[in-house]
ROVEX-63863 format. One record per residue (C-alpha): x, y, z; residue in one letter. Coordinates in steps of 0.05 Angstrom, whole numbers, always signed. Layout:
residues N
<<X Y Z> a>
...
This chain:
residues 360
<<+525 -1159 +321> x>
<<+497 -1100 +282> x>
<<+432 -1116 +236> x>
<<+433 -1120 +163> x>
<<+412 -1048 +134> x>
<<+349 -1048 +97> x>
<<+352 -1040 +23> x>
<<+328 -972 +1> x>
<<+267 -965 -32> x>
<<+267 -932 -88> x>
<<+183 -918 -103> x>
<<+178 -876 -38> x>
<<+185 -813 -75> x>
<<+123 -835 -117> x>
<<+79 -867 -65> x>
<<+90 -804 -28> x>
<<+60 -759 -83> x>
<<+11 -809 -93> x>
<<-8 -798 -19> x>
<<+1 -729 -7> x>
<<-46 -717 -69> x>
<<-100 -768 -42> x>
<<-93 -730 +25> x>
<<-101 -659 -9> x>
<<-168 -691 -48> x>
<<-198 -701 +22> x>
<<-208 -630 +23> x>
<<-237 -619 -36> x>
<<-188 -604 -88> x>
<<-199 -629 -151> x>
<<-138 -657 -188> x>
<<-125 -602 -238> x>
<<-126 -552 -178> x>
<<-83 -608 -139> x>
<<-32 -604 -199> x>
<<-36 -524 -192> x>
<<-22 -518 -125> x>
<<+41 -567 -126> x>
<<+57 -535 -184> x>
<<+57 -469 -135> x>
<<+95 -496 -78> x>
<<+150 -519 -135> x>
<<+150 -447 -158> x>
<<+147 -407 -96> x>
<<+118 -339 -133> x>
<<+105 -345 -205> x>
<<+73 -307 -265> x>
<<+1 -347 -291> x>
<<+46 -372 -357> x>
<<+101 -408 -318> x>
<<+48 -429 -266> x>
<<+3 -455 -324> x>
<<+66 -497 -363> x>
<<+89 -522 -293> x>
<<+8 -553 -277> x>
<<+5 -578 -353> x>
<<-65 -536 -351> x>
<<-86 -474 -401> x>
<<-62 -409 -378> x>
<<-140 -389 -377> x>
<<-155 -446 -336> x>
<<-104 -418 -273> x>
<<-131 -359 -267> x>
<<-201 -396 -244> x>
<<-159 -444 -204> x>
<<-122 -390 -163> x>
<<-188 -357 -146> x>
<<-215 -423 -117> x>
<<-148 -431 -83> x>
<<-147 -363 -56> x>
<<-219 -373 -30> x>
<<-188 -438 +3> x>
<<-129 -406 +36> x>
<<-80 -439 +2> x>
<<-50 -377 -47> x>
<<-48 -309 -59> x>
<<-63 -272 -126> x>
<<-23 -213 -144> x>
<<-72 -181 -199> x>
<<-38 -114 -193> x>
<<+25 -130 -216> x>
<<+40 -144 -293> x>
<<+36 -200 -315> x>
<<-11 -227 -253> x>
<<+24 -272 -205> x>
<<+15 -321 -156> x>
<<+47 -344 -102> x>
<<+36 -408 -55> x>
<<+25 -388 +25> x>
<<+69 -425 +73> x>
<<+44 -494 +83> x>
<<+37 -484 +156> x>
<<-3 -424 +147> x>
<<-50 -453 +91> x>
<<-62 -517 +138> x>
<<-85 -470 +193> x>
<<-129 -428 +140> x>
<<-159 -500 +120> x>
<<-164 -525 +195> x>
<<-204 -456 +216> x>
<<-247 -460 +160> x>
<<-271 -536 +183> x>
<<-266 -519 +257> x>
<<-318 -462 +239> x>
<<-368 -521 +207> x>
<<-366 -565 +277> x>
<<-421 -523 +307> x>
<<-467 -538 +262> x>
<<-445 -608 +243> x>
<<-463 -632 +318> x>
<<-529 -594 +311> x>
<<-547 -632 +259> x>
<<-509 -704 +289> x>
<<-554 -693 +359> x>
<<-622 -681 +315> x>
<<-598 -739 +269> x>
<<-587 -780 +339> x>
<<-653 -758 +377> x>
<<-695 -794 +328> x>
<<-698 -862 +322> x>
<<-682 -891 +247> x>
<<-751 -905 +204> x>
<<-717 -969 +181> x>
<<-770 -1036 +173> x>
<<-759 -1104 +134> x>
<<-804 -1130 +87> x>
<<-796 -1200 +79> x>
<<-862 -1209 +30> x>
<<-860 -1195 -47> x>
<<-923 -1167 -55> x>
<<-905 -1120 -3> x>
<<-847 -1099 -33> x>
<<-881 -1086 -102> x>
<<-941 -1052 -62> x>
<<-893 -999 -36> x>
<<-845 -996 -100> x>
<<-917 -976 -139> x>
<<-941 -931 -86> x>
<<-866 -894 -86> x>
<<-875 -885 -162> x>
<<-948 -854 -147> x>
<<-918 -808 -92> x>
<<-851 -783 -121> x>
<<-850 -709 -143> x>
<<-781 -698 -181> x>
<<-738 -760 -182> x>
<<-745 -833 -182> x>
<<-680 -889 -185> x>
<<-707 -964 -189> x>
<<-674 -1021 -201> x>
<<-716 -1093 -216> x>
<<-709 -1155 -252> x>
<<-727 -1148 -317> x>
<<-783 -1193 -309> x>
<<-812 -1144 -267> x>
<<-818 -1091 -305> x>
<<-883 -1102 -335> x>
<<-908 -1100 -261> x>
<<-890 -1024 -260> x>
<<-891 -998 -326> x>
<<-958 -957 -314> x>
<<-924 -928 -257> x>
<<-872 -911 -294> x>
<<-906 -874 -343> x>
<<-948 -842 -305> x>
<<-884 -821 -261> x>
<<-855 -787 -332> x>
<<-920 -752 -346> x>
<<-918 -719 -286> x>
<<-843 -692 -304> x>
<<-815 -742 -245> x>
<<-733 -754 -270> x>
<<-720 -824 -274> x>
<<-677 -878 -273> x>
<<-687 -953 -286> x>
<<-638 -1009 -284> x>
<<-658 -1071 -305> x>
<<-616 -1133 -286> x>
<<-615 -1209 -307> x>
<<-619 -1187 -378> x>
<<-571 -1239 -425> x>
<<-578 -1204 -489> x>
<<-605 -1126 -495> x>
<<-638 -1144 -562> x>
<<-690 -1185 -530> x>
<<-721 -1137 -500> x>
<<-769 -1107 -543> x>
<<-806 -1050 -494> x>
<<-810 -989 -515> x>
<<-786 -939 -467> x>
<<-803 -878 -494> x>
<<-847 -837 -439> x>
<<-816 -891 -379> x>
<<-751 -868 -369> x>
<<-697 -820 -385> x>
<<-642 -868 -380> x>
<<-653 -941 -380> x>
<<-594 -985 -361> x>
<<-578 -1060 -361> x>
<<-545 -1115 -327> x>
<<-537 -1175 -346> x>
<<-537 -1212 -270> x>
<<-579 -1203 -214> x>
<<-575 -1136 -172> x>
<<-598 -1109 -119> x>
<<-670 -1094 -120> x>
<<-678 -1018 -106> x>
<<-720 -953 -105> x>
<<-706 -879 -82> x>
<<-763 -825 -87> x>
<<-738 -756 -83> x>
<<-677 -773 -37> x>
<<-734 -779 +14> x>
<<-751 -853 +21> x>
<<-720 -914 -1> x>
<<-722 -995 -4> x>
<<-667 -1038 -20> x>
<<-664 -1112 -20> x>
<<-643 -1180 -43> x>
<<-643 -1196 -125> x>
<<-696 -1254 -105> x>
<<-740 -1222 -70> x>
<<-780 -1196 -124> x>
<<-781 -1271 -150> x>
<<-828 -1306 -106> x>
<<-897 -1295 -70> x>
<<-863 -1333 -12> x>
<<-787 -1341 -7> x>
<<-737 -1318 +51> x>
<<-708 -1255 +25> x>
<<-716 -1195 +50> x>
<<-710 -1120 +41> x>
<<-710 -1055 +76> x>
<<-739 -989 +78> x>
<<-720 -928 +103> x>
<<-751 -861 +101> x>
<<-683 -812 +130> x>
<<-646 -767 +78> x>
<<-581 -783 +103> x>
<<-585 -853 +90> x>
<<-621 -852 +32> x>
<<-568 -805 +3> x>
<<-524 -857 +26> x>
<<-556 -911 -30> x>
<<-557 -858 -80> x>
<<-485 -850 -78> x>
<<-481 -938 -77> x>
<<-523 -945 -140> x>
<<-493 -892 -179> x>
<<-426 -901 -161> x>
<<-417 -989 -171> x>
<<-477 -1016 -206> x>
<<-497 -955 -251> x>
<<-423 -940 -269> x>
<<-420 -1019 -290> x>
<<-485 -1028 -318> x>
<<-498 -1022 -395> x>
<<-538 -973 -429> x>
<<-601 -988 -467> x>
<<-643 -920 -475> x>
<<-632 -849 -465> x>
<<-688 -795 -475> x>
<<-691 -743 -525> x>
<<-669 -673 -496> x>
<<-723 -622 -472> x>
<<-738 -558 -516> x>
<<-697 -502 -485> x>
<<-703 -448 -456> x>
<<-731 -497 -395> x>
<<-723 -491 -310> x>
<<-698 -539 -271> x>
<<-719 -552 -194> x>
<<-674 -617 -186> x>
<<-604 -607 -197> x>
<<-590 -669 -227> x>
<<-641 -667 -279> x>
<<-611 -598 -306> x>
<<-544 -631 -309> x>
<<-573 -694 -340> x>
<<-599 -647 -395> x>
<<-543 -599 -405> x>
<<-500 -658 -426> x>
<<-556 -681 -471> x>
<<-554 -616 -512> x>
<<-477 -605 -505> x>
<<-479 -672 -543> x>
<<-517 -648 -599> x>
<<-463 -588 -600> x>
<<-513 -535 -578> x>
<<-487 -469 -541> x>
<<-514 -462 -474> x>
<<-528 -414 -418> x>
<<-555 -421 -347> x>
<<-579 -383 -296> x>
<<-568 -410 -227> x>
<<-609 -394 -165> x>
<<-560 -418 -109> x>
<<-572 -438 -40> x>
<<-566 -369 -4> x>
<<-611 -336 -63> x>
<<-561 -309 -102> x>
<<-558 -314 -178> x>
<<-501 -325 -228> x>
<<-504 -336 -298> x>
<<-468 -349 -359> x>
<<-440 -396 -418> x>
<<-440 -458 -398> x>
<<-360 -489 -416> x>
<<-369 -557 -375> x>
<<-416 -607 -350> x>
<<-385 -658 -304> x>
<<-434 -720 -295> x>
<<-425 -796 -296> x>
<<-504 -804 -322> x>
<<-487 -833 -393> x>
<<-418 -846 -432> x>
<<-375 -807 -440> x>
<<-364 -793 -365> x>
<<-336 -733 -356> x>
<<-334 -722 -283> x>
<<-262 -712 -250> x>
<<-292 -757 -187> x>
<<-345 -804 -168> x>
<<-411 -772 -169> x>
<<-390 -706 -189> x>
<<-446 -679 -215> x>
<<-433 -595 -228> x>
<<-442 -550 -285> x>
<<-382 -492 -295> x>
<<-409 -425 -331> x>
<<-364 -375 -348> x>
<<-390 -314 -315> x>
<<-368 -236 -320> x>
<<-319 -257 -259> x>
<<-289 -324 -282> x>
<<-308 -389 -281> x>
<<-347 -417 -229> x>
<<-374 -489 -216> x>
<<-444 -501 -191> x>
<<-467 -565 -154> x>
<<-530 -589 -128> x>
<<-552 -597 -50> x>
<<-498 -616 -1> x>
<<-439 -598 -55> x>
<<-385 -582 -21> x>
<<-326 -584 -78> x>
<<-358 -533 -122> x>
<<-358 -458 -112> x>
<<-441 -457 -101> x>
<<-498 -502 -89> x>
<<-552 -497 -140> x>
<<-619 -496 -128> x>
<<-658 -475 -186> x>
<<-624 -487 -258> x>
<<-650 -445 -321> x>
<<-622 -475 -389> x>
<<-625 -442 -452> x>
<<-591 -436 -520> x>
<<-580 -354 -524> x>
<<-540 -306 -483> x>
């Protein structure tokens, strides 16, 4: 007795795609250089035009995208011939270019993984409210170029000094406030607190980072109370705090409302945290102002040029292609490049120092 054949399924065609393009994200590609590349392997060899009205992208745009796939091992330009061509590599080929090129990181990765492991996590709970506003204040006193908290509303008072004296010292901040019903209520002015204040109208998460450096993170309630039985945590390693970063910004920042934004800074103005110079391109960009920047990159190198995108998730519009993208493109006298911050690993360079200003 033979079994009954399975029906066919007609969506495996699409879930494919679907999968092959989350699969081709994992290293990296964003999804207008996913659509190029497909586009490619459609094409086989291809002038930028065709390539371009395959991708559904500008015909300027692929000529940036083919150098960043080039770079990745994935295609190979033809700018001798006329018009310029590309052509994809064999898949088997650019899989071994892409599997070298992560093979060569593992050295260092484990170097890293067996200092990480060799010291034991500074991770403590603090179970009392006082001590948990104690070290929130202290944090705001300490931190040198960024600050993210994230407090009942009721709390805020509590802070405020800190706050300001935080944003006189040119600390970049962020403040959340949660269990806030109706915005309109709240009558502080923020001005000289804050560059973006956000809201939400249940309870969150209470939370502080300083500088990526150190960070506490507890219950909604246990700012509430002298005594109660909530708790929180601290913890003082980069790799975890960068960990929360990514949380807040990514879920509760994303869904939170805003209530204040800060004025742009006068231009031309430097830029030591990389967030902060994306945070205040997009500012200016808003007001339609030209911009250019000069970026010191990790290895000490310098590019500059016009600035054509900011990609940040910050304040509305997004316009970031993924979460937490956070990169500035400049058009620079070899193409467009993109520029992250610290630990970027999509973008063509990590940025160290950012220089914005409104002339060439």
């Amino acid at each position: 007795m033979t079994e009954n054949p399975q029906p066919m399924n007609t969506t495996n065609g699409a879930r494919d795609d679907s999968t092959l393009r989350d699969e081709l994200s994992v290293f990296g590609l964003s999804d207008t250089e996913i659509d190029t590349y497909l586009a490619l392997l459609s094409l086989g060899e291809a002038p930028t035009r065709a390539v371009a009205e395959e991708a559904d992208v500008t015909q300027r745009a692929v000529y940036g995208i083919a150098e960043r796939l080039e770079r990745r091992g994935l295609v190979r330009v033809k700018e001798h011939a006329s018009p310029t061509t590309i052509s994809a590599l064999p898949p088997r080929e650019a899989i071994a270019n892409l599997s070298t090129r992560l093979e060569a990181l593992t050295p260092s990765l484990e170097e890293r993984f067996e200092q990480t492991t060799k010291e034991a996590p500074e991770i403590q709970m603090v179970k009392s409210r006082e001590t948990a506003l104690k070290r929130l204040r202290n944090a705001l006193l300490e931190a040198e170029t960024e600050a993210f908290v994230a407090v009942p509303a009721h709390v805020y008072p509590e802070i405020e000094t800190e706050l300001r004296d935080a944003a006189k010292r040119g600390v970049f901040t962020f403040l959340i406030l949660g269990e806030i019903d109706d915005p309109e209520d709240e009558t502080h002015n923020f001005t000289g607190v804050a560059d973006v204040v956000r809201y939400w109208d249940a309870g969150l998460p209470f939370l502080y980072i300083v500088d990526d450096l150190s960070a506490m993170i507890g219950d909604p309630d246990v700012l509430a109370l002298s005594h109660n039985d909530k708790e929180a945590v601290t913890v003082s390693q980069e790799h975890l705090t960068g960990s929360i970063v990514g949380l807040y910004l990514s879920a509760y920042w994303a869904a939170s409302k805003i209530q204040y934004v800060t004025e742009p800074d006068p231009l031309p103005a430097s830029f030591n945290w990389f967030r902060e110079a994306v945070f205040q391109a997009f500012l200016h960009q808003q007001e339609g102002h030209d911009l250019w920047a000069d970026i010191v990159t990790e290895s000490g190198a310098e590019i500059s040029g016009k600035v054509t995108e900011v990609r940040q998730a910050f304040i509305e519009p997004s316009t970031n292609d993924y979460t937490l993208e956070t990169s500035l493109y400049l058009e620079t006298d070899d193409g467009e490049v993109s520029a992250g911050g610290p630990g970027a690993f999509i973008e063509d360079y990590r940025g160290e120092t950012v220089t914005l200003r409104t002339e060439p």
